[in-house]
N, C-alpha and C positions, 0 to 999 in steps of 0.2 A: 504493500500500500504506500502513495506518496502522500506527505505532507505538501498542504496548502501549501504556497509561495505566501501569500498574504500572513504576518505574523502579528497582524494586530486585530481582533475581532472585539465582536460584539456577544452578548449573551447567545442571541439563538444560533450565530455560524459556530458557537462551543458548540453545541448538539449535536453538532456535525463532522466531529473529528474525527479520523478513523484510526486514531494510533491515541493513547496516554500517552501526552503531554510530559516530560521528566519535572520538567519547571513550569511555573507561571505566575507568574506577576496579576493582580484584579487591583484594578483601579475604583475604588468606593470597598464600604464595608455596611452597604443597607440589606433587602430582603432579596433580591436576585443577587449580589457578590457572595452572601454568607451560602444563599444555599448553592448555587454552583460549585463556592469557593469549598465547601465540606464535599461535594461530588468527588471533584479533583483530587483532592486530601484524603478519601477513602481509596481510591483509585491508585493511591502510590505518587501523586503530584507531588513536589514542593511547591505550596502555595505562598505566595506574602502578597499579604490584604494594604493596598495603600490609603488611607483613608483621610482627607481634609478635618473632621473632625473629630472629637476628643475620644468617640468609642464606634462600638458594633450599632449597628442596626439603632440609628441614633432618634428614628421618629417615636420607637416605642419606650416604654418604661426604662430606665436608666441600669437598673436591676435584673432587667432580661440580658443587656449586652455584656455585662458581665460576665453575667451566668454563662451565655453562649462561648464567650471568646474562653473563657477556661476549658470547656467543653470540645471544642474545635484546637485548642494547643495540642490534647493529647494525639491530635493527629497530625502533630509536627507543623500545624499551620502557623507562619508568623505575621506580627500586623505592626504596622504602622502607621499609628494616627497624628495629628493635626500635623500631615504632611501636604505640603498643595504641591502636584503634578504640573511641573513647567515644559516636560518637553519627553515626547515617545518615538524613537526613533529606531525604525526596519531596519533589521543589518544584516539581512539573510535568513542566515539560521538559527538567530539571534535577536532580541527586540532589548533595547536600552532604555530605559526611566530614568527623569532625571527629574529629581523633587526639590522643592524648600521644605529644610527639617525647621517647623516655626518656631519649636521651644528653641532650639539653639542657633538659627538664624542663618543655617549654611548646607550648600547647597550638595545632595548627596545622589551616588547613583545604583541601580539596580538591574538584575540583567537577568533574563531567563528565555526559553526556545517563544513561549506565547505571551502578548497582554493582553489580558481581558477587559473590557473598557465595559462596567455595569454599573455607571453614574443616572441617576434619572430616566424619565421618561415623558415621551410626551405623546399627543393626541395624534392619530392616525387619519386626520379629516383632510387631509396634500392631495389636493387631485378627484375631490368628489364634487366639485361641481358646487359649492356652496354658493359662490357667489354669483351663479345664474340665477339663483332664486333670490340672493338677496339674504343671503344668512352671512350674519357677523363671528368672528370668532375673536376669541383675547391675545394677548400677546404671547401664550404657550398655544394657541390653535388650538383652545377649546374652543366650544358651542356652546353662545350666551343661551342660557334657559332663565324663564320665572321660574316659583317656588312650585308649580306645579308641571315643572319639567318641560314648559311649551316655549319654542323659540319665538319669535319678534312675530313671526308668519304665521296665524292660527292656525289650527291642526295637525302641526306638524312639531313634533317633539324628538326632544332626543336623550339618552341615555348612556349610561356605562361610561365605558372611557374618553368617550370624546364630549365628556363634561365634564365642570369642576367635581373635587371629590376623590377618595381613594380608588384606584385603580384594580378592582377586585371584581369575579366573576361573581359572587354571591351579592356583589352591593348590585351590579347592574343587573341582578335575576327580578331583586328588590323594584325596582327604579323600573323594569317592564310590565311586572303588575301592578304598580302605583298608576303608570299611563294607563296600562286596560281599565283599570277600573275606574279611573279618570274619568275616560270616555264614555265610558259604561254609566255615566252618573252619580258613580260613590262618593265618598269623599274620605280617599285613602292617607296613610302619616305613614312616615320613613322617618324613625328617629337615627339618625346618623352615627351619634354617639353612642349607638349598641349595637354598630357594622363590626362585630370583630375581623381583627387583622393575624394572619399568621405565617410565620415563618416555616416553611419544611426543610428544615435540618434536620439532625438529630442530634441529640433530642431535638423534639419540635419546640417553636414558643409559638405562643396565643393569649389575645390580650384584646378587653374590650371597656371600654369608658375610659377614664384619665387615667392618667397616668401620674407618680407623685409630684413629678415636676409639674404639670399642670396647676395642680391644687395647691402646692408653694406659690404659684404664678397669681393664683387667683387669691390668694391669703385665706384659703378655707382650712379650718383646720379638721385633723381627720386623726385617724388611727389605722396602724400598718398590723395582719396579722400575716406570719410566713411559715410554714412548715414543707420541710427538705424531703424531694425521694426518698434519701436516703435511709432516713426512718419509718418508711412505708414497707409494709412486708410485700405489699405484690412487687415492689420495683425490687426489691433483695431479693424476692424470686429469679424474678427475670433480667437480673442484674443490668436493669436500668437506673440506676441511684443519680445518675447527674441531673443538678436542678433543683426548683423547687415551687412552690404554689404562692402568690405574693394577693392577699387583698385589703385593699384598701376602702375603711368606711368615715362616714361621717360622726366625727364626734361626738357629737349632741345628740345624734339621731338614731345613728348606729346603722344609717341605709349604705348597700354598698355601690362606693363610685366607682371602683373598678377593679378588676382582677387579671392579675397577669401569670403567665403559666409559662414555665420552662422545662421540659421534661416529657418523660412517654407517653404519648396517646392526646398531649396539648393540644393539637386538631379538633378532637374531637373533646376534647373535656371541657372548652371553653362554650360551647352550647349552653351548660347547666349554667354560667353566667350569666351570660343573654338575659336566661330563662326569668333566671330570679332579678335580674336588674330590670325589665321588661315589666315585672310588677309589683318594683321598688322593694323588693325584699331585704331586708337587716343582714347581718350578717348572724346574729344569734337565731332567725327565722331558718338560715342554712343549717347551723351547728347540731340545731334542733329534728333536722330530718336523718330518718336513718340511711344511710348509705353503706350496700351490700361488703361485706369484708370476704377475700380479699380483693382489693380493686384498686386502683389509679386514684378513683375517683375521694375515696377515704382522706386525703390530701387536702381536696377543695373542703369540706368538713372541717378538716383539723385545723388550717389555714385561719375557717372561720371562727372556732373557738379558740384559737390564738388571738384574733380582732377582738375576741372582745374580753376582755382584763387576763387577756395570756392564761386562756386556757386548756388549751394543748393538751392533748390524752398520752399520747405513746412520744414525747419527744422533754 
């Protein structure tokens, strides 16, 4: 098999490799760099993550990208944060990076066979025609919408990604039945703030309402409850122990604003968040349910009787 000539790609020409990569260089460290970059790194890659700012996967919780970047070391992955990308240069069989290292102000280099370039994203609306009808887009080539998803042009709406919003197949499943039923004469709500977001790594993370940093931002004060895989007997089973379950409630109230999830079956565990955030449940209204032993799920539980006056069963 030959290797591409072209040594600087994009997320989806990685897909397309037909030989593991020995090296590779990934320019950002969000939710396409971490999980290709763990692809790579289970594959036998040496990866280094180059990242402008200060961690992993920096939109979500502060305490996931931790957790991940430990998690991804033990596969030899290295990272490089608040370094900014000045210059990437082909050299054959060979691609060269050359960054500003910002904490110490000089200028450093990096070299491996591929760079992966999985900085942002933007709307896919180049060449449809918008502007025969008369449709505006923003300065990222969204699609302006009201609040009820309709462009400037009655009856004609649009959806998913190529409107403002996270970039996720489940929000714009969301945002297709809000329009049908629009139309339909309903009168449908998309609370946005309970689109959970997730990373497939492994472990996975998943994560849906604020995040601490948020609720610092907004001077709310809250309470943090966390309990580790580690102490979970299903993950000691099946020795998935990295990670941990993190949620955060309001103080006064005890409702919870958000939960974030680092560890096995995170996919699929962050639903019961949703669930209970969808109709405003406490976090003692969780502690309170029983949840089958053994299971993943015992964690979200535990997590919540940590929130509230620390009280944690098996940890």
């Amino acid at each position: 098999m030959q290797w591409d000539l072209q040594r600087i790609i994009t997320s989806t020409e990685a897909l397309d490799l037909q030989e593991v990569p020995k090296s590779m260089i990934i320019i950002g460290a969000g939710v396409i760099s971490s999980e290709l970059g763990s692809v790579f790194g289970r594959l036998g890659t040496e990866v280094t993550m180059i990242e402008y700012l200060d961690g992993m996967i920096p939109m979500m919780d502060r305490t996931m990208g931790k957790e991940l970047q430990k998690a991804l070391r033990k596969l030899g992955m290295k990272f490089m944060f608040k370094h900014k990308v000045t210059q990437v240069e082909n050299k054959g069989k060979k691609v060269l990076v050359t960054a500003e290292d910002m904490k110490k102000g000089q200028n450093v280099s990096f070299e491996a066979e591929y760079c992966l370039v999985a900085i942002g994203r933007s709307a896919y609306t180049e060449g449809l025609g918008l502007e025969n009808i008369g449709l505006e887009t923003d300065n990222r080539g969204r699609i302006l919408v009201n609040a009820h998803l309709e462009t400037k042009i009655p009856g004609i709406y649009a959806i998913g990604d190529v409107i403002q919003g996270a970039m996720l197949a489940h929000k714009a499943e969301e945002e297709g039945v809000f329009v049908a039923e629009t139309i339909a004469g309903q009168k449908p709500h998309i609370n946005y703030l309970l689109i959970p977001g997730v990373v497939y790594t492994w472990p996975e993370v998943a994560s849906v309402g604020y995040t601490e940093e948020q609720l610092k931002e907004m001077s709310r004060t809250y309470k943090v409850g966390s309990f580790p895989f580690r102490a979970l007997g299903r993950a000691r089973a099946s020795m998935d122990t990295d990670g941990l379950v993190k949620v955060l409630a309001d103080q006064a109230t005890d409702e919870i604003l958000g939960v974030h999830i680092i560890g096995p079956r995170a996919a699929d565990m962050i639903a019961q968040a949703v669930a209970a955030m969808e109709y405003r449940a406490s976090a003692e209204d969780v502690a309170r349910m029983s949840h089958a032993h053994p299971t993943y799920m015992e964690a979200v539980k535990e997590a919540c009787l940590a929130a509230t006056e620390d009280r944690a069963i098996h940890i």
